[in-house]
N, C-alpha and C positions, 0 to 999 in steps of 0.2 A: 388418609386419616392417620395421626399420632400418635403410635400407643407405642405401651413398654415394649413389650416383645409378641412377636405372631402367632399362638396359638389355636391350635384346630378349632373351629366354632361346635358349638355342644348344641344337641337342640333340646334340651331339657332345663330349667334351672334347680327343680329336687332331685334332677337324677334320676329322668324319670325314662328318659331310652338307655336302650344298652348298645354301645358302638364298641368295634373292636378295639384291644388295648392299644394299637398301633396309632388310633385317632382322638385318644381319650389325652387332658390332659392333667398329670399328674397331681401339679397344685393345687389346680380346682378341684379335683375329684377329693385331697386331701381335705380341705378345707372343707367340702362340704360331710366327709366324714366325722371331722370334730362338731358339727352343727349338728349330726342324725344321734352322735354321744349326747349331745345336748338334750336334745328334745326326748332323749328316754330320762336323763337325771330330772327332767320338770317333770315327767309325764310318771316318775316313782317316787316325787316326794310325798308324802300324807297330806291328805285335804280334811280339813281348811290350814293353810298356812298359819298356825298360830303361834308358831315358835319362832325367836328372832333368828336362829341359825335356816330354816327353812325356808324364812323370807329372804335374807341374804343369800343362799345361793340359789335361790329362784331366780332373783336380781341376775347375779351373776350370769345365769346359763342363757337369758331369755335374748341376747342378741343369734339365735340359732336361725330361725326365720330373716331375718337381717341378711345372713349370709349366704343364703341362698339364693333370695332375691337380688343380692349384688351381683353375686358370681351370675345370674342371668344375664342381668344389665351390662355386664362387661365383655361377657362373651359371645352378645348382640352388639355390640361396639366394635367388636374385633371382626366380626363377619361382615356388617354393615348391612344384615337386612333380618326380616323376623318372619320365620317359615311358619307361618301362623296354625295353617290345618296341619301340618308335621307335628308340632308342639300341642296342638291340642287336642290330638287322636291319641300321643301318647300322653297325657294329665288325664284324658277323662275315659279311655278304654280302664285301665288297669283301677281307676277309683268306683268305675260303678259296679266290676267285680267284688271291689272290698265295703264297697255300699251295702249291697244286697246282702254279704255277710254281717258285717255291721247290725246291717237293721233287721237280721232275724236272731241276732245274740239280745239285741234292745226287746224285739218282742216277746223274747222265752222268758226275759228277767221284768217283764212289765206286762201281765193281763192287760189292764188298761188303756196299753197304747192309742192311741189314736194312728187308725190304717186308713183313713180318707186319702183318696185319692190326691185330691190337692195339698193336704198336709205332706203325702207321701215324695211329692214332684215340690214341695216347698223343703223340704229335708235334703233331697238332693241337691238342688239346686244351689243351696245356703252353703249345703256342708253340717248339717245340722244334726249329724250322728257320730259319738266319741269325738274326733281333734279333727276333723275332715275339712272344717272350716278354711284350711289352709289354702287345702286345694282352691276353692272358690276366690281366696285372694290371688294365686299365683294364673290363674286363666284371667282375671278381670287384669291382673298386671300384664299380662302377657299383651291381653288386647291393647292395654294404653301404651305399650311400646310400639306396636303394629302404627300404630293410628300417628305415634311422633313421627316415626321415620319415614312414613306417608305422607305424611303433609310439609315433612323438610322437603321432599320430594330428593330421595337418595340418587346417586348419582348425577344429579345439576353440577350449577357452577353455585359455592358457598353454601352446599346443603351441611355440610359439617357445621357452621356459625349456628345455622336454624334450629340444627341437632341439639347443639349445644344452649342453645338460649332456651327451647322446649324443654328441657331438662332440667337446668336451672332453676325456669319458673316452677316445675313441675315440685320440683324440694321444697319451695317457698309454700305456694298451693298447699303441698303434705304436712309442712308445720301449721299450716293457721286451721287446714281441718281436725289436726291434732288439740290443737288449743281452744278451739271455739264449738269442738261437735257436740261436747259433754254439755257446757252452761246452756248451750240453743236447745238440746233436748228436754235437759229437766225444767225449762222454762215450760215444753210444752207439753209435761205431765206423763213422759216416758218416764216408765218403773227401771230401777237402778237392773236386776234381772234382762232387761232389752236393750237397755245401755249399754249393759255389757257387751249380750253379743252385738249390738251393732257396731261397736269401737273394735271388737276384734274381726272384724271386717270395712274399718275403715282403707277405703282402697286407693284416696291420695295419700295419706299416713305410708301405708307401706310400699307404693308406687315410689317415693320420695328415696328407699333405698335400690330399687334399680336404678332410678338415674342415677344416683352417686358411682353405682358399679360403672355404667356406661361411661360416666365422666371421669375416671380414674381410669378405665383404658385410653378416653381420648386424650389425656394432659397430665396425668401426674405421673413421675419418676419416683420412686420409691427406693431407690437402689441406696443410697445414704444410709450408713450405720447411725450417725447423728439423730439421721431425721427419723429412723426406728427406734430407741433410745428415747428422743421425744414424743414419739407416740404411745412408748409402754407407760409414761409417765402420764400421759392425759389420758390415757386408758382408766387407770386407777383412781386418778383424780375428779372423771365423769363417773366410773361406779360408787364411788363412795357416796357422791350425789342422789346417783339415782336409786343405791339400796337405800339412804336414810330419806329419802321424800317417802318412798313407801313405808319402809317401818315406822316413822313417824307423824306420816298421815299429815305430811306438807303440801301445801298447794294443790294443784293434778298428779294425785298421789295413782295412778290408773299405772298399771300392769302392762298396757300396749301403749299405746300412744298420745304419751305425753314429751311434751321436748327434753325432759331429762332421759327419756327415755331412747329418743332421736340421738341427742347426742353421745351416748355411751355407746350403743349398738352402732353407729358411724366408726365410730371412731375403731371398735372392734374389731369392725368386718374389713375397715381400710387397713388396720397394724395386720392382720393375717393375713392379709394379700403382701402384706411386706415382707414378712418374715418368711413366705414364700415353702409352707410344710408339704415335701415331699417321703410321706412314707408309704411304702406302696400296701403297708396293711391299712391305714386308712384310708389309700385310695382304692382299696378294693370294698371297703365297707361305704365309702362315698359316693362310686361308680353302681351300689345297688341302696342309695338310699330313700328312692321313693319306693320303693318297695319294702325296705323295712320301718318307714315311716304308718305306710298304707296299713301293718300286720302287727308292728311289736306293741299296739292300743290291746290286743285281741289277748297278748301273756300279759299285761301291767290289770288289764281287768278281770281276768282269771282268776289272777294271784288275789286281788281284791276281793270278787266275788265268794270265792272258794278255797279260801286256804283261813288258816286262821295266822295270819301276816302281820295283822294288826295287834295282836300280842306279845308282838318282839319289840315294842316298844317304838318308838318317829325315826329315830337314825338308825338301830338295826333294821327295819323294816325296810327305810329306802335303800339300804346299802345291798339287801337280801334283795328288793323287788329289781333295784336296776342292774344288779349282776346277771339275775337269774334271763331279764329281759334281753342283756347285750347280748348272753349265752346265746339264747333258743335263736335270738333273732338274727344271727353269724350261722345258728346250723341251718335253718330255714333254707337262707339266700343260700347258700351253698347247696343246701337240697335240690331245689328248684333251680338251681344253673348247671349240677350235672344229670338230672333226670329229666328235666322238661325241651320242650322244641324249644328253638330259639323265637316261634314266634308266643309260642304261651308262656314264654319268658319276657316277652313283650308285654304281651295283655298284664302280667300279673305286676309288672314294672320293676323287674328285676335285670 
């Protein structure tokens, strides 16, 4: 197989085992730091987006998810196989700890709840408690990488061609579910509320940026100053795109997955693999980012629930909730990596 350079294979793609530093690799681990910064700046701006500056860097932050699932797909490229129960002992030990937390902060703040059993085992399942939904994209992605490189039949002769053509379609596949999932449902009387969540679990939409990871370890060179240079420039020039279709309410103006959306987060997650960010501070906060992803929902609703946050006005507020968030959630993972075992370090996905 063809790729940049050889790096250790990860079995995680949130960052969700802990391997010693000596097998970890830096980039990645960076890269998925600036995406775990990400996903606290969406998860502390003020809801409902109604300010243009709010929806613009919502725009901006939301290829975060993007990059994680590339950084999967790439460093399943690089291994050439997908340790399936490995990867999903650690995605779903360490999330039904934070489930059951989760859904007893939902109960204390909701009499009402519905605790049926099946509702209970359909919340799980889904992700259907705070931002957990992810999880349930990143196992169903998980399995449709298993299932490519099973049927290229790895290790033949031209399993690589197969890899790559499964991949390929698989992009193709992810954009037309992107573009057809919305018109098919409201035709058939699905409320804009299930729309929703069903689009943010569209799982060829975001299956479409693992393969791009895996296909950029197989074939692209990235090393070019030029060809970094042109990518900061189509960076800019797909976001400008994709924040005004949303603030203007153009075409598939949709938050996930629409192709303006495809394309900016592409192109995002591809220029940060280029530029290749080795700090070892965010690869220390990258290298425990499913576990700060799993816990910083628990300070952002906190701050919300019980503080009076929302009197500091939309920009003091987010800038007070994602500070206070980055804070607690650096002392946390630090807490728990020198107090705890290394294996309840595991479970909690630190």
């Amino acid at each position: 197989m063809t790729v940049v350079a050889r790096i250790p294979a990860n079995p995680a793609s949130l960052g969700v085992a802990q391997a010693p530093a000596r097998s970890r690799d830096g980039v990645i681990d960076a890269m998925r730091g600036i995406a775990i910064l990400m996903v606290i700046g969406i998860h502390s701006l003020p809801q409902p987006l109604d300010a243009i500056w709010a929806k613009s860097l919502d725009a901006a932050l939301r290829p975060c998810v993007p990059v994680f699932l590339f950084a999967s797909g790439y460093l399943t490229a690089l291994s050439g196989r997908v340790p399936l129960a490995r990867r999903l002992k650690a995605a779903l030990i360490p999330y039904a700890i934070a489930f059951t937390a989760a859904y007893a902060y939902m109960a204390l703040h909701n009499p009402a709840m519905d605790h049926r059993i099946g509702t209970a085992l359909a919340r799980f399942g889904l992700g259907y408690v705070f931002v957990y939904y992810y999880v349930f994209v990143y196992v169903c992605c998980t399995l449709a990488l298993w299932f490519v490189f099973a049927a290229s039949g790895v290790g033949k002769p031209d399993a690589e061609k197969r890899i790559a053509l499964l991949l390929a379609l698989s992009i193709g596949c992810g954009l037309l579910a992107g573009s057809y999932l919305d018109p098919a449902l409201s035709r058939l009387g699905v409320s804009d509320a299930l729309l929703d969540e069903i689009r943010m679990r569209d799982i060829p939409f975001w299956f479409s940026f693992v393969a791009l990871g895996a296909l950029t370890a197989m074939f692209a060179s990235l090393s070019d100053q030029g060809m970094r240079r042109a990518l900061l420039g189509a960076i800019l020039a797909a976001y400008t795109f994709y924040a005004g279709v949303r603030i203007l309410g153009l075409g598939d103006a949709a938050t996930y997955d629409s192709i303006a959306f495809f394309l900016y987060a592409a192109l995002f997650c591809v220029a940060l693999f280029a530029i290749r960010p080795n700090s070892p501070l965010l690869g220390w906060f990258g290298s425990g980012s499913y576990f700060i992803y799993l816990w910083h929902i628990f300070i952002v609703m906190l701050l919300r629930d019980h503080t009076g946050l929302h009197q500091l006005g939309s920009v003091a507020s987010f800038a007070v909730c994602c500070g206070l968030t980055v804070l607690l959630s650096t002392a946390a993972l630090l807490a728990v990596r020198q107090l705890a075992s290394p294996q309840l370090c595991r479970w909690l996905g630190a």
